[in-house]
Structures are given as C-alpha cells and as structure tokens.
DRENLO-267648 format. One record per residue (C-alpha): z, x, y. Coordinates in steps of 0.2 Angstrom, whole numbers, plus 2048, in hexadecimal, padded with zeros to 3 digits. Layout:
<nodes>
z,x,y
Z,X,Y;
...
</nodes>
This chain:
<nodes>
z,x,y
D8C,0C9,70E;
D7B,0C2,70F;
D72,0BA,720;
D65,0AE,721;
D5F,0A9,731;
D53,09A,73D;
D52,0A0,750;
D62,09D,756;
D6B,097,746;
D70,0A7,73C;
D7B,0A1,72A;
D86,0AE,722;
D89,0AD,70E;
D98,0B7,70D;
D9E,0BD,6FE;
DAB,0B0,6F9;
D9C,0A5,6F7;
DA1,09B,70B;
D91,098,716;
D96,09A,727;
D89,098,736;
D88,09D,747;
D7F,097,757;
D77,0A8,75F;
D76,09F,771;
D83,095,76F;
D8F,0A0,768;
D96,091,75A;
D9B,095,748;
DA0,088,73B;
D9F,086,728;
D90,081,723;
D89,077,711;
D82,081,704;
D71,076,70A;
D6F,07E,719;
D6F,090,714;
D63,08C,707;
D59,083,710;
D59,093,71D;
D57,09E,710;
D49,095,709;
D42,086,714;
D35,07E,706;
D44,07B,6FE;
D4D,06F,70C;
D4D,05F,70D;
D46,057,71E;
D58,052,722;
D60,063,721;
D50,06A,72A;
D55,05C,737;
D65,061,73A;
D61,074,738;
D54,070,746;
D61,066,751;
D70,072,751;
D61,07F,756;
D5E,078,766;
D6E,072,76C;
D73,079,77E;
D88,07B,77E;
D8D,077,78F;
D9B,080,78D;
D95,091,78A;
D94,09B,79A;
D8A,0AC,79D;
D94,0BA,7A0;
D87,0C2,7AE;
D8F,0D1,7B7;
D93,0CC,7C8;
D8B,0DB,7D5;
D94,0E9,7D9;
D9E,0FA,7D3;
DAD,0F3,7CB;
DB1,103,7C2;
DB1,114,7C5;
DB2,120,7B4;
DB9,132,7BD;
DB7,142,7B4;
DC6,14B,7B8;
DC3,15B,7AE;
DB3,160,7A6;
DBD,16C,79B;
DC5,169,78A;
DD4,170,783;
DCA,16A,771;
DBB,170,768;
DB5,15D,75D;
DA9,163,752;
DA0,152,758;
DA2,152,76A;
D95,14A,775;
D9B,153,784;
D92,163,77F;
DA1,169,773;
DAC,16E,77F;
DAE,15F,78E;
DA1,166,799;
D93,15C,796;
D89,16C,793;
D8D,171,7A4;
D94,184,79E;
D98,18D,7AF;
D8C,182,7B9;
D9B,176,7BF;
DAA,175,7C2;
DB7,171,7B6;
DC3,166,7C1;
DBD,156,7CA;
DB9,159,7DE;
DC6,14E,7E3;
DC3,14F,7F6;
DB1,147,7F2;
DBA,13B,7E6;
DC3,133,7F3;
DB2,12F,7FD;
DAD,129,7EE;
DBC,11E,7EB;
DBE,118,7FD;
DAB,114,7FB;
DAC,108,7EB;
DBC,101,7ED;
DB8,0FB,800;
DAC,0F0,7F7;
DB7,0E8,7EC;
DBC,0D7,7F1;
DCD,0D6,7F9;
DD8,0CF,7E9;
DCD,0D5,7DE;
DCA,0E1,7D0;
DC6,0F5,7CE;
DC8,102,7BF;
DCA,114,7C0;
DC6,11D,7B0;
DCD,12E,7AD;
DC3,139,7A0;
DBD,14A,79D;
DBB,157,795;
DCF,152,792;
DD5,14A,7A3;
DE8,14E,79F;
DE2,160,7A3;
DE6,15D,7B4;
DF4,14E,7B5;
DF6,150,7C8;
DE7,14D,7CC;
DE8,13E,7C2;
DF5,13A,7CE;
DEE,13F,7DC;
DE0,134,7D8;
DE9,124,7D5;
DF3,125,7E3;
DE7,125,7EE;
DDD,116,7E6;
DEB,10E,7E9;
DED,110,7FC;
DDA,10B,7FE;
DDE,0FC,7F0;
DF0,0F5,7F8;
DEC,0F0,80A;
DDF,0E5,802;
DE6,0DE,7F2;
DDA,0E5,7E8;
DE2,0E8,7D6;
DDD,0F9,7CE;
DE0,0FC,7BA;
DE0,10E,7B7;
DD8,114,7A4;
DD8,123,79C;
DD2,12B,78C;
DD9,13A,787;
DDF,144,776;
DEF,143,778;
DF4,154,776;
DFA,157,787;
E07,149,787;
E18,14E,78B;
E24,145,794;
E21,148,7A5;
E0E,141,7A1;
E13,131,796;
E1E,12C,7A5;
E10,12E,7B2;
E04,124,7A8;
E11,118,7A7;
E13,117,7B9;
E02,114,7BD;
E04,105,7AE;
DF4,111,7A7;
DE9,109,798;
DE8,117,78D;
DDD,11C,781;
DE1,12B,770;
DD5,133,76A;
DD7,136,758;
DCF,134,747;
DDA,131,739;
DE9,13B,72F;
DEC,14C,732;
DE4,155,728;
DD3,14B,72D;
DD5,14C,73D;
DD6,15E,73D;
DC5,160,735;
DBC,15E,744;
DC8,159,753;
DCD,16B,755;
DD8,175,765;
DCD,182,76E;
DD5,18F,765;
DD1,189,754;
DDF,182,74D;
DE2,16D,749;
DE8,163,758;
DF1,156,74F;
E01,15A,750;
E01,15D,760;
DF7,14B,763;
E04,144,75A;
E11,14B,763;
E0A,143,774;
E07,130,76B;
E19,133,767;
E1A,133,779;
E10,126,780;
E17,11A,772;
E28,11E,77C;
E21,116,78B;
E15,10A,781;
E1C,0F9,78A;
E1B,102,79B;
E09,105,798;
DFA,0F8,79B;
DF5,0FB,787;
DF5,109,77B;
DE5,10B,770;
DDE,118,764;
DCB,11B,761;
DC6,123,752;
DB6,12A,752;
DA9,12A,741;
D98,12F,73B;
D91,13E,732;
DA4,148,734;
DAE,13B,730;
DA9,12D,723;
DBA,124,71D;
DBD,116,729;
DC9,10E,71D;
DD4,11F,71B;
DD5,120,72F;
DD8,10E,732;
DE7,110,727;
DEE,11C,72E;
DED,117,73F;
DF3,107,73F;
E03,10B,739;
E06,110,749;
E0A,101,757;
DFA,103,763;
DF3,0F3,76B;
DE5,0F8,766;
DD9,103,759;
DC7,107,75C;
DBE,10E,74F;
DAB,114,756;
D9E,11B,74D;
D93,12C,755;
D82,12C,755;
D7A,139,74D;
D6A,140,744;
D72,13A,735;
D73,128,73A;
D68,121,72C;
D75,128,720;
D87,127,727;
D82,117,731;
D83,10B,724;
D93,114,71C;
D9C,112,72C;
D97,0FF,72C;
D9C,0FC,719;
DAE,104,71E;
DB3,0FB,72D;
DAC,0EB,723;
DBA,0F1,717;
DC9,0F3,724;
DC4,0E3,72C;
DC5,0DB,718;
DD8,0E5,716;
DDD,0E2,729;
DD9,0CE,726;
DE1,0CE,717;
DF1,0D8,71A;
DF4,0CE,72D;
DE7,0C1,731;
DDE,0BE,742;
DED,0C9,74A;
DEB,0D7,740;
DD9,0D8,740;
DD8,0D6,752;
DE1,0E6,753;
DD2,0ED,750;
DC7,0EE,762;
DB5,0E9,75C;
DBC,0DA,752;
DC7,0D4,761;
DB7,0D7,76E;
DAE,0C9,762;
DBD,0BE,760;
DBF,0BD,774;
DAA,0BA,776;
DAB,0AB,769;
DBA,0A5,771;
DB7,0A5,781;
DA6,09F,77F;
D9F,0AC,789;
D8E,0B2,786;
D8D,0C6,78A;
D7C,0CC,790;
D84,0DE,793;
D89,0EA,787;
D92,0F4,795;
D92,0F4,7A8;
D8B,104,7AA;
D81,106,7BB;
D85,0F5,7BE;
D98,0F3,7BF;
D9A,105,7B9;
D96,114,7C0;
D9B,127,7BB;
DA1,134,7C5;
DA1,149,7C0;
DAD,155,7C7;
D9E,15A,7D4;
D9E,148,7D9;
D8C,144,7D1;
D8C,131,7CB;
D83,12C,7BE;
D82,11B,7B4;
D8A,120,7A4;
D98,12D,79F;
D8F,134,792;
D7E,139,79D;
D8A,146,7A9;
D80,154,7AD;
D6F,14B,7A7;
D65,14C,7B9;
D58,13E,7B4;
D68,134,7B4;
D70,137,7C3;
D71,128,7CD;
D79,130,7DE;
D84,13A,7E5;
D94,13F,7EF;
D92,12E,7FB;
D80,12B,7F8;
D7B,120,7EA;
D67,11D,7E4;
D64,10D,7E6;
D55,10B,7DE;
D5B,115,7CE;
D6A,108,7CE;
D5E,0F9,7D1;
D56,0FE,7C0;
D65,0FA,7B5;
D68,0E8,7BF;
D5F,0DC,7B0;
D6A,0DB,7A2;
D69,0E6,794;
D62,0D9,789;
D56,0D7,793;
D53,0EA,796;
D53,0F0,785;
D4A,0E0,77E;
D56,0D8,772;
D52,0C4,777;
D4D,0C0,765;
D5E,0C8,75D;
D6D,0BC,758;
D7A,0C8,75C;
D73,0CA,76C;
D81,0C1,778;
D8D,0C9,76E;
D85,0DC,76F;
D80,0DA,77F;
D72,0E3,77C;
D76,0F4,774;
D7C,103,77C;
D70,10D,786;
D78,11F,781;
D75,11D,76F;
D63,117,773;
D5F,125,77D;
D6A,131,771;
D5E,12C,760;
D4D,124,769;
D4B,130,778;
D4B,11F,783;
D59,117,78B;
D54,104,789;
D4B,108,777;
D56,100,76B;
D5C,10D,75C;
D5B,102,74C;
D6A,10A,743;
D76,106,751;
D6D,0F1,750;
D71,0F1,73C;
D84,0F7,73D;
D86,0ED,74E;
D7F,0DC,747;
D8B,0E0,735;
D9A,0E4,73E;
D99,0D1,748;
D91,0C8,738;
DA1,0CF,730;
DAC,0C8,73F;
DA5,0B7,73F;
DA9,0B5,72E;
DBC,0BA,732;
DB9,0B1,743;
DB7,0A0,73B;
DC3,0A3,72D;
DCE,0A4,73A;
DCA,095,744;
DC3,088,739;
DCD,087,729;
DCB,076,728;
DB7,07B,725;
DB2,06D,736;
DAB,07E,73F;
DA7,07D,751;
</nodes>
C-alpha cells in the first residue's frame, strides 16, 4: 500500500494494483484512474485536465457532511469501583496492580455515599429524555458486584422520574463471572467489555492472578458465562491488548473470534519501545483485516471495533473532531471521589479537574476546543476520522498532553488507509465511488 497525497485529496495504491481516493474533509472515497495517482505522485507529469479535476474535487464542499461537535455537558460518568486487582498484567497502566500507584494512600473501594452526590449532580443535568453512561472499571470493578448494584440502582431512581436513559459499561477480566454476576449484568442490560489477549497459553504470559498463576481459565470460565446471557446484555466485546509483550495480532484475532462476541478490539500499549513494536502491531492488524475481509466481507471485518468505528464515520458522513469526550462529555471519578478528565490520569494531581461536588471550571474550560484543534492536527487527512489523537498516549511518550506522539499518527493513519481500502471495496464494486 502506497499513498500519494494533494491537501485534501489523499489516493491509496493498494497492493491489487486499485487506486482508491478519499476526500479528507468531505469524508468521500471512490476508485480513481491510474491518472490521477500519477499525476498526485508526480504533478510535472499531469495533464492540465487531470490537474483540473484533481483541483476541482479539492475544493468541493459536500453539503451533506455534518460535524460531529460535542454538545456541552457531562454525558458520562467512568466510576472506579475498586482500585484493587485480583491480576498482576505485566503491562498494566494502572500501576501493575489497579491502584493507579496509589499503594496505601486510598482507598480500594469506591466512596459510594460521595458517588451518589456526584451522580445526583450530573445526571440532574441531563436533558429529560436524554442520554447518560456509567462506566464501571478498576482495578477489576467485579471485585465488589454490589456495589455495582448499588450504584446502578440508584442511577436509576435519579434517571426514571425524568426519562433520562442510562446505558451501564463495564470492563472487566472476566475472572469473577459466575452466575449470580452474569445475571446482574444482564439485568442491568450491561455493555460489557473482557479483557483478554489471545489463547491460553499467551495469555498467561503477562495477564497473570495475584498469586502468580495464569487467569485464563478462570477468564474463560466467566465469558462462558456471560455468553450464557449474551442476548440479554447490551453487547458483549473482547479487547485484546498488544505491544512490546504481546506482538501476534493475527494469532489472537484467531482465536478470539471464534467466539460469538459483538465485537473484538484489538489495542496496541504505548510504550518505550514504540518505534519497534508500533509498526509490527500495524503490519498485524493490516493482516487480520486482509483474512477477516476475506473469510466474511464487510460483516466480518466489522467485527473488528477500529474497522467498524471508520465504516460508521464514512457512512454517516459525519466528520469527528474528537478523539474522545474526555473532560468534555466524560469525566472520571476515583474511589475518594477526585474527578479527573481521563481514566488513565487517576491519581495524577496536575490533572484533577474537581472534586466530591465541586468541579474546576477553569481546568474543564481548557479542554472545550476540539482536540484537533488542541493538539494541532488541521493539516492531517485522517484528521476527521482520529479526532485528533489521544491525549494519554501523548502525554504517556511526549510529556505533553496536546503534543502529538508520531508513532501512535503512523499506526493510526495505516489502520484507516487500510479501512478505506475495504470501505470502498465494500461500497463501490461497481468502481462509480462516491
């Protein structure tokens, strides 16, 4: 896969010899001549008409494209219910043990009197008949299942009188799961998320118990049960984690999907060794997305959460200007009721953003422009597709939360060159494009 590229026009040579292009701003893709992507590649040999239409396509403004501009507003609230692990993941970014490096300093379980101020105090501000999330997370949030309960029960009696709709999530490694748990998640029509990397034996490497031992029996014990209760649940996804401790995307991927989850995310951990393991993690999940195509089309692939993120911003015509909502639309609360804008800066004071019933207005107001436009990514073509790039990798490998970190830019930009070519395979096998 090659790329060539004028402003807003990017072409994509992929390796069946098919030029396919795409409209940065306007979010089009469509089969383009052999021309064009010569004359991109190299303009003193374009004819003035090709340079014409090059030029034309370029400046085009699709009325139908909307901007997807986060309404103002918490609209969901990520709890940690436990800042303890029953695990020990050799790659964990919660301080290798749940607590977000807070050893002895906080509490393991989640101030839940505080939490319902908090709750009472977002949700209020929900529209009536609209929309509000709770997260559940840790450490392991299964830890402490009644709390989980608790929690949601009374999101509910602040939701109800008003219409306003919760969807409870919650991310979890599965090794908990036993009947009585499955069916509360069901209940509560949970979107649930397993943490696991692969077969067995590698997913033992480095997803460990406390004690030492492998957890994946155990894990697969408890996706054994949730799959019981599967169609009672809001969906049922795995996320796979990859980088320096885990480099075989393809191995996983085949693994995994052999079980019926909505949905597999497989993520990549940024780490010192990014430069290295980056673009290996980028070459495999090219080669699932080659293998998922092949083996089941569109559907297939779109089991795959990255691919059907792009598929639905194509779409929908939608153009994304942030990554995430966090400290926008999202906001993180630890078990001593600190908030802060992103799950992965608990127990990081320069990022506390409020507290029990009090939030820092000014420290909020700084993440209100889009992240393309806070971490300065106007001139990139994946731009309204990214959103701008996470600012936990950034600050994770630049020391700066809005400086861009150019390995996560390079695997980001392959894995949606990499849709789009599958995206208009899909759509356009006719070759008219959009």
């Amino acid at each position: 896969m090659s790329l060539a590229r004028f402003d807003n026009i990017l072409a994509i040579k992929t390796e069946s010899g098919r030029t396919v292009g795409f409209h940065a701003r306007n979010l089009q893709v469509a089969r383009l001549d052999d021309v064009v992507w010569d004359a991109l590649e190299d303009p003193s040999r374009a004819s003035e008409d090709v340079k014409s239409e090059i030029l034309q396509w370029n400046a085009e403004d699709d009325k139908d494209v909307t901007d997807g501009n986060v309404e103002p507003g918490v609209r969901t609230l990520s709890v940690n219910v436990a800042q303890v692990c029953n695990m020990r993941c050799s790659y964990c970014a919660a301080g290798g043990d749940g607590t977000y490096g807070a050893r002895g300093g906080k509490t393991a379980h989640v101030d839940i009197e505080k939490l319902k101020g908090q709750m009472k105090m977002l949700i209020e501000k929900a529209p009536d008949g609209g929309k509000f999330s709770i997260n559940f997370i840790g450490g392991e949030p299964l830890i402490y299942p009644r709390t989980i309960r608790a929690i949601a029960d009374h999101a509910r009696g602040l939701a109800s009188p008003r219409g306003v709709r919760l969807r409870f999530e919650i991310t979890t490694n599965a090794t908990l799961v036993d009947d009585g748990i499955a069916a509360m998640l069901a209940d509560l029509g949970a979107f649930v998320t397993v943490s696991i990397d692969g077969d067995p034996e590698t997913n033992d490497l480095h997803r460990k118990m406390a004690g030492g031992r492998g957890s994946s029996a155990r894990a697969l014990r408890g996706v054994e049960k949730l799959m019981a209760v599967r169609d009672r649940l809001g969906a049922l996804a795995c996320n796979a984690v990859f980088g320096e401790h885990n480099t075989d995307v393809v191995a996983a991927w085949d693994f995994l999907r052999r079980y019926p989850w909505h949905m597999i995310y497989l993520g990549y951990a940024a780490g010192p060794k990014d430069a290295t393991y980056s673009p290996l993690y980028a070459k495999g999940l090219a080669d699932v997305a080659r293998l998922a195509f092949a083996e089941g089309g569109e559907t297939e692939l779109r089991r795959i959460s990255q691919f059907d993120h792009l598929f639905r911003i194509l779409d929908g015509k939608n153009r994304v200007h942030n990554h995430c909502g966090a400290g926008k639309t999202l906001l993180q609360v630890d078990t001593s009721g600190k908030f802060y804008a992103c799950n992965w800066w608990t127990n990081v004071k320069s990022e506390e953003v409020g507290s029990d019933l009090t939030l820092d207005k000014a420290a909020l107001d700084k993440f209100a422009p889009s992240l393309i436009e806070l971490n300065n990514c106007g001139s990139c073509w994946a731009r309204h597709v990214c959103g701008g790039g996470c600012m936990f990798v950034n600050r994770l490998r630049t020391g700066d939360k809005h400086r861009k970190d150019t390995e996560f830019c390079n695997r980001t930009r392959h894995l949606i060159a990499r849709g789009i070519e599958y995206y208009e395979r899909s759509r356009y096998e006719d070759g008219q494009g959009a």
